[in-house]
C-alpha positions, 0 to 999 in steps of 0.5 A: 500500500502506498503512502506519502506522509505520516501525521503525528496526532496528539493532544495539544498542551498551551505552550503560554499563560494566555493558552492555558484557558481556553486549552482547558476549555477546549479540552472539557467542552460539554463534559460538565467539568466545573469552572473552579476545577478548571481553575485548580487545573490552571494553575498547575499550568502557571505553576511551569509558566504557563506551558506544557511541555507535550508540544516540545516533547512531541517534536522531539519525538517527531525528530527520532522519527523522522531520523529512524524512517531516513534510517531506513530509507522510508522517505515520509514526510512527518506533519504535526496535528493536535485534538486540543491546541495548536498545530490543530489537527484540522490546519495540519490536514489543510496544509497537508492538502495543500502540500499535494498529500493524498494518503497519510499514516497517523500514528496517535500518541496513545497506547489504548483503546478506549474512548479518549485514547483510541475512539477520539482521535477516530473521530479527530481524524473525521472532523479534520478530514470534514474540515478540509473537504473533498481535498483531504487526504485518505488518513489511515490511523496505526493500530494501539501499541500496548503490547509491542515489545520496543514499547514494553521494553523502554517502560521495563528498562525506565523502571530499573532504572528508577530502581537504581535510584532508592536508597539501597537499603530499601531497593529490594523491598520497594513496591512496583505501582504503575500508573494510567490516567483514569477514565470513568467507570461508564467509558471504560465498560464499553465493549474492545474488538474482542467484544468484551468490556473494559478495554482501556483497563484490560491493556493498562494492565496487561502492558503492566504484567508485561513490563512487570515480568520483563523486569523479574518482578511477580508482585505489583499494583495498577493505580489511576490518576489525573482524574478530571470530571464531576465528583459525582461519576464514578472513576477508575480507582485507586488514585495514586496518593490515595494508594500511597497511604494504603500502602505505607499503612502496610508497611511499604517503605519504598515504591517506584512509580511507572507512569505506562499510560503516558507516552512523556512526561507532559504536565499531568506526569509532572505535576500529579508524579513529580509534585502531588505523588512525591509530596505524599510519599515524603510525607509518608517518609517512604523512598519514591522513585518516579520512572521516566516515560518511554517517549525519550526513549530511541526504541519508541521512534523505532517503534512508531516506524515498525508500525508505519513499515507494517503497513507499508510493507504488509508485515506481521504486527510485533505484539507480546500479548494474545489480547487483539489490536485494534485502532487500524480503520480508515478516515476515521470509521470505527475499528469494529460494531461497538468498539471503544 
């Protein structure tokens, strides 16, 4: 199949103070967030001056890409599109348009399926596609990556890593907590490709037993975090800090901190990991090390290419888990009746 460019789709973060407003307007319109929970949020954005560092952090990305596809001589152009802020993804796809580009790649800076890590940039994809009308270029979007084994390997290595950071007199008896943003109850219950419910929650922890066991560690917790909706709806659970306590009170004196459901350490791994999780733990007196995310790592770039050249060259998907990969559909179509 042939293709003439890649599109990176991502979130969007602000990148100044007078972003940060409507970013996060942006990102909760019609999901009934309270206005003063929007203000709580802003001000961990004013807390870094007003930016998140998604945007570097997704160019820099952007760039090992671009160097491990010129490494193989796969010649692709990468375009940059955002769901939320600048570069929105609908300006990326008009310009990919006016560039002459009539079939793209789009690699989703989500490893899940699930509603907002697989569904919506289906429907991104859509919208953007219905923006530019008639000219758009044919977008297909690259399948979830929860269980490839470049992606499963960084998370692993960042994680004895981080390991190597505690006090060696707690090291071998530190908890393993891995951490993904939580969803609500209700989103998380819709049905995956395979039919069966909880999707998003399923890969989470699958992705966790793979890194766990790549690391030689059999014992481990699966925790949420960055929850954002009323309080009345009911969220994955446990939250991190809450889960912090529960632990020190079992006498855990040590944990570190794997943020898998994060592709880099945008703000809501630096503030929820780097500030909330770290406080609560030094309040606990408990050793805390917070792994790095994979997104920095040369094996994701590699990644992100072993996708585009599965497609490009008809290959057999590189996957660890005997769970389905779904999230491959054309112009946004859904990747199966019901899914996500």
């Amino acid at each position: 199949m042939s293709f003439d460019a890649v599109l990176f789709l991502s979130f969007g973060g602000p990148e100044g103070p007078d972003e940060v407003r409507p970013f996060l307007e942006n990102v909760t319109r019609g999901r009934g967030v309270p206005p003063e929970r929007l203000d709580e949020v802003a001000e961990h954005y004013h807390h870094f001056g007003g930016v998140s560092p998604i945007n570097r952090l997704n160019r820099e990305i952007m760039a090992a890409v671009d160097t491990e596809l010129t490494a193989r001589g796969v010649d692709l152009p990468v375009y940059f599109g955002n769901r939320n802020w600048h570069p929105l993804v609908e300006d990326t796809v008009g310009r990919m348009a006016d560039d002459g580009i009539r079939r793209a790649l789009v690699f989703a800076t989500s490893a899940w399926g699930g509603y907002s890590g697989c569904k919506q940039y289906h429907e991104d994809i859509s919208r953007a596609r219905g923006a530019v009308g008639e000219r758009a270029p044919e977008l297909v979007k690259l399948r979830q990556f929860y269980d490839h084994p470049l992606f499963v390997q960084a998370n692993a290595d960042a994680v004895r890593r981080a390991y190597a950071e505690l006090a060696a007199s707690t090291r071998e008896q530190a908890r393993l907590v891995f951490t993904a943003h939580s969803v609500p109850l209700q989103a998380d219950d819709q049905p995956g490709a395979d039919g069966r419910p909880q999707w998003y929650s399923r890969q989470v922890h699958e992705t966790a037993r793979l890194v766990a066991e790549e690391v030689g560690v059999d014992s481990y917790d699966v925790v949420w975090q960055s929850r954002s909706g009323p309080p009345s709806v009911p969220w994955l659970e446990p939250d991190i800090c809450d889960h912090l306590d529960e632990v020190h009170a079992a006498g855990v004196g040590a944990v570190v901190v794997s943020p898998i459901g994060f592709v880099s350490d945008h703000l809501e791994v630096v503030w929820d990991l780097d500030n909330e999780a770290s406080e609560k733990a030094e309040e606990l007196r408990m050793g805390f090390a917070r792994a790095a995310t994979a997104g920095t790592d040369p094996r994701f770039a590699e990644m992100i290419v072993d996708l585009v050249v599965e497609h490009l060259e008809a290959k057999q998907p590189r996957k660890l888990s005997t769970l389905a990969s779904a999230g491959c559909t054309t112009n946004g179509e859904p990747c199966a009746p019901g899914c996500c």
